[in-house]
C-alpha positions in Angstrom: 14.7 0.0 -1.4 16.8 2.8 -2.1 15.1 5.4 0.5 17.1 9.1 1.1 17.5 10.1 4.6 15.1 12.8 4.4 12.1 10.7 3.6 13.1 7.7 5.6 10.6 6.4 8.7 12.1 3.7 10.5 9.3 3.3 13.2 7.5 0.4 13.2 4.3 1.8 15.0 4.2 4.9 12.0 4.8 2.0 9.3 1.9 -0.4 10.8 -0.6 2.3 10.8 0.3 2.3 7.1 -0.2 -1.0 6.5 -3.4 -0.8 8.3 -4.6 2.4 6.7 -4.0 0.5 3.0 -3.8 -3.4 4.0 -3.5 -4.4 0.2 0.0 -5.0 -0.4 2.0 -7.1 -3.1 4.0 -10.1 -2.1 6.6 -11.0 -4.1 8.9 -14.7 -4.0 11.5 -16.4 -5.9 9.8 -18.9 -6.8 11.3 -22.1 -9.0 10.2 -21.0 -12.5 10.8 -17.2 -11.1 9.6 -14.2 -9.7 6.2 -14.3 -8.7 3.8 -12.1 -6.8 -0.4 -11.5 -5.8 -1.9 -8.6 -4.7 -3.4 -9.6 -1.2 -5.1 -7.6 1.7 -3.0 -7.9 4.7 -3.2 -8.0 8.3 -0.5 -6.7 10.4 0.6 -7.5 14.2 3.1 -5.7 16.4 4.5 -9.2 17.6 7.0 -10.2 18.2 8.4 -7.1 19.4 9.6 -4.4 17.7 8.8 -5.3 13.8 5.6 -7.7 14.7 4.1 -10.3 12.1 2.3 -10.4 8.6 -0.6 -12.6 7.5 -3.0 -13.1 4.6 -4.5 -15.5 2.6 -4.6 -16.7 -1.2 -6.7 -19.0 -3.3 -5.9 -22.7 -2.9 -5.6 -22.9 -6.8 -2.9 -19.7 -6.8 0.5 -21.9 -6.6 2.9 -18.8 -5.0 1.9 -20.8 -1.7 3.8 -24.0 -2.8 6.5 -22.0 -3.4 6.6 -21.0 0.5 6.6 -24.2 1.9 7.4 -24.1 5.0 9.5 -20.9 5.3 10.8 -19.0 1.9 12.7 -15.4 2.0 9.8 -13.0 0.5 8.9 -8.9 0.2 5.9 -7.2 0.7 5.0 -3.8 -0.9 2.5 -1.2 0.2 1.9 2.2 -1.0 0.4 4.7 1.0 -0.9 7.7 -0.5 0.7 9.4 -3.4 0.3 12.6 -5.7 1.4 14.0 -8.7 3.4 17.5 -7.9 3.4 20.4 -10.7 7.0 22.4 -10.3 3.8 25.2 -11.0 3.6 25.5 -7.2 6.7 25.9 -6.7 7.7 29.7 -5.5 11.6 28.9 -6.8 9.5 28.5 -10.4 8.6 32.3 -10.5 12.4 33.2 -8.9 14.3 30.7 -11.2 12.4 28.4 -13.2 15.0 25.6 -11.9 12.1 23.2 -11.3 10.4 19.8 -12.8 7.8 17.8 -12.2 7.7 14.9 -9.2 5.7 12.7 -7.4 5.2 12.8 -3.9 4.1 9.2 -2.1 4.3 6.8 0.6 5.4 3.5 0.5 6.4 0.6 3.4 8.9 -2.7 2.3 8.7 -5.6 4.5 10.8 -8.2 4.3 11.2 -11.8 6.4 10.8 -15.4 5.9 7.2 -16.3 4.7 5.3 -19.8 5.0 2.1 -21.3 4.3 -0.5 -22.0 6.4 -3.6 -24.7 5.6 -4.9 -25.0 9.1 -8.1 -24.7 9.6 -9.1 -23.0 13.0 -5.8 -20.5 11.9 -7.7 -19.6 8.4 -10.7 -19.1 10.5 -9.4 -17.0 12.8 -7.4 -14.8 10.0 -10.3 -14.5 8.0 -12.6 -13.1 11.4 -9.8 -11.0 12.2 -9.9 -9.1 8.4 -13.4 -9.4 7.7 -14.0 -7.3 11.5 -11.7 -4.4 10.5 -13.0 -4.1 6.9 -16.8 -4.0 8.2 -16.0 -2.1 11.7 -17.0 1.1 10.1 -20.5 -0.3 9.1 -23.4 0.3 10.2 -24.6 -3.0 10.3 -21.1 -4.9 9.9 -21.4 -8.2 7.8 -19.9 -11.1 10.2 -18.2 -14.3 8.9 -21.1 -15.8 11.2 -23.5 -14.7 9.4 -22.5 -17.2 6.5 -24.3 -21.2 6.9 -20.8 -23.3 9.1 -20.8 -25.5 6.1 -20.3 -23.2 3.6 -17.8 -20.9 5.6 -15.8 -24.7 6.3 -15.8 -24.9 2.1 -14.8 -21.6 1.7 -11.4 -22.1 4.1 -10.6 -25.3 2.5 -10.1 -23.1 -1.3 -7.7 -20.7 0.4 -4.3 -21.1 1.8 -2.9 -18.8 4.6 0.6 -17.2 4.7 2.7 -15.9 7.3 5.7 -13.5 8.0 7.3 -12.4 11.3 8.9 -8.8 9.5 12.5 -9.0 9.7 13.0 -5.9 7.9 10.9 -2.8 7.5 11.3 0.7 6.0 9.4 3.1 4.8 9.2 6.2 2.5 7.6 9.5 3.1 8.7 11.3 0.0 6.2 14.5 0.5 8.6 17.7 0.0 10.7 18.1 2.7 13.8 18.1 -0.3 12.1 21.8 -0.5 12.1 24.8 1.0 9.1 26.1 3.1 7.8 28.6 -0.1 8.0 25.4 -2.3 6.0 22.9 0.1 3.4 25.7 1.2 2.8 25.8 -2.7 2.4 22.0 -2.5 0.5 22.1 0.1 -2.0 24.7 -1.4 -2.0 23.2 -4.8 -3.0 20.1 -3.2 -5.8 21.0 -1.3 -7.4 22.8 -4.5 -6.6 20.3 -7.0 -8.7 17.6 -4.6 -8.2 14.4 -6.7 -8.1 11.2 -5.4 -5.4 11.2 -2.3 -4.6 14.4 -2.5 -5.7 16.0 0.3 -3.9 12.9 2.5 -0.4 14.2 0.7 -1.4 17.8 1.6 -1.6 16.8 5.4 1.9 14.7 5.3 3.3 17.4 3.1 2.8 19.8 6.2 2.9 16.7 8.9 6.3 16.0 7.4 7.5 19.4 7.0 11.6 19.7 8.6 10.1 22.5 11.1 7.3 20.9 11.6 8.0 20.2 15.6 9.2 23.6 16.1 
């Protein structure tokens, strides 16, 4: 992933809490017949030490897990937040006009060697482990308990886990720090008014990021 050194994040804690903040990411694997890829919710642990572990799960019936076996060179792709930027809020606009249109994002690439996973108490345990920080913000959270044993023990058997201790991750912040502090203060504003979708998570990055930002 080509990634310019001013938006580059190299820690693994600041990518993690990423992954965590939007857990669906896109694996991808040569498989025989090709590329091939699924969109899965993932969960991420910090071991091993320093680039930690990724796991998920698929349908039995998807075959990208065959193609694993039991260890097969793969990528996984998040995106963070992202955000269409006018050159309109740009200050150099009104000095010079020299301006166009971008987008600002974030996005994390992991890489390592994936395998599949069909054991049972693992599935179980994988499965807990999501289904507890998707419904930890409930007010009454939904537990895989709560499901009848037999049908919870049908349910693993039609999915197939996968695991990847990260061998290599990076990261992109692209939120405006290519720009002067006029420019991203414009961003920032026209951001916060605009309001759509993630915008407001861009504005805080776009400042968060900022080169003086630690001043």
């Amino acid at each position: 992933m080509y990634i310019p050194s001013h938006f580059a994040e190299s820690e693994p804690a600041a990518l993690h809490a990423v992954i965590r903040a939007h857990p669906l990411g896109a694996l991808v694997v040569v498989a025989d017949h090709g590329l091939d890829s699924v969109h899965v919710p993932f969960l991420v642990d910090p071991e091993p030490a320093p680039l930690g572990t990724l796991r998920c799960h698929v349908a039995r019936a998807n075959p990208i897990w065959r193609a694993l076996g039991d260890g097969r060179d793969a990528l996984v792709l998040f995106r963070g937040p992202s955000a269409y930027i006018t050159p309109s809020w740009y200050a150099t606009k009104r000095a010079t006009g020299k301006v166009v249109p971008t987008y600002n994002y974030v996005a994390v690439q992991a890489k390592g060697t994936a395998r599949a996973v069909e054991d049972a108490g693992w599935l179980h345990a994988l499965v807990t482990r999501l289904t507890e920080g998707f419904e930890r913000e409930r007010a009454a959270p939904w537990h895989v308990a709560d499901a009848p044993a037999d049908y919870v023990a049908a349910t693993l058997k039609a999915i197939v886990g996968i695991e990847m201790p990260i061998a290599s991750l990076v990261g992109t912040f692209k939120v405006s720090q290519n720009r002067g502090a006029a420019d991203r203060a414009g961003v920032h504003d026209g951001l916060v008014e605009r309001a759509q979708e993630s915008d407001l998570d861009v504005a805080a990055l776009v400042q968060a990021r900022a080169p003086d930002a630690g001043a």
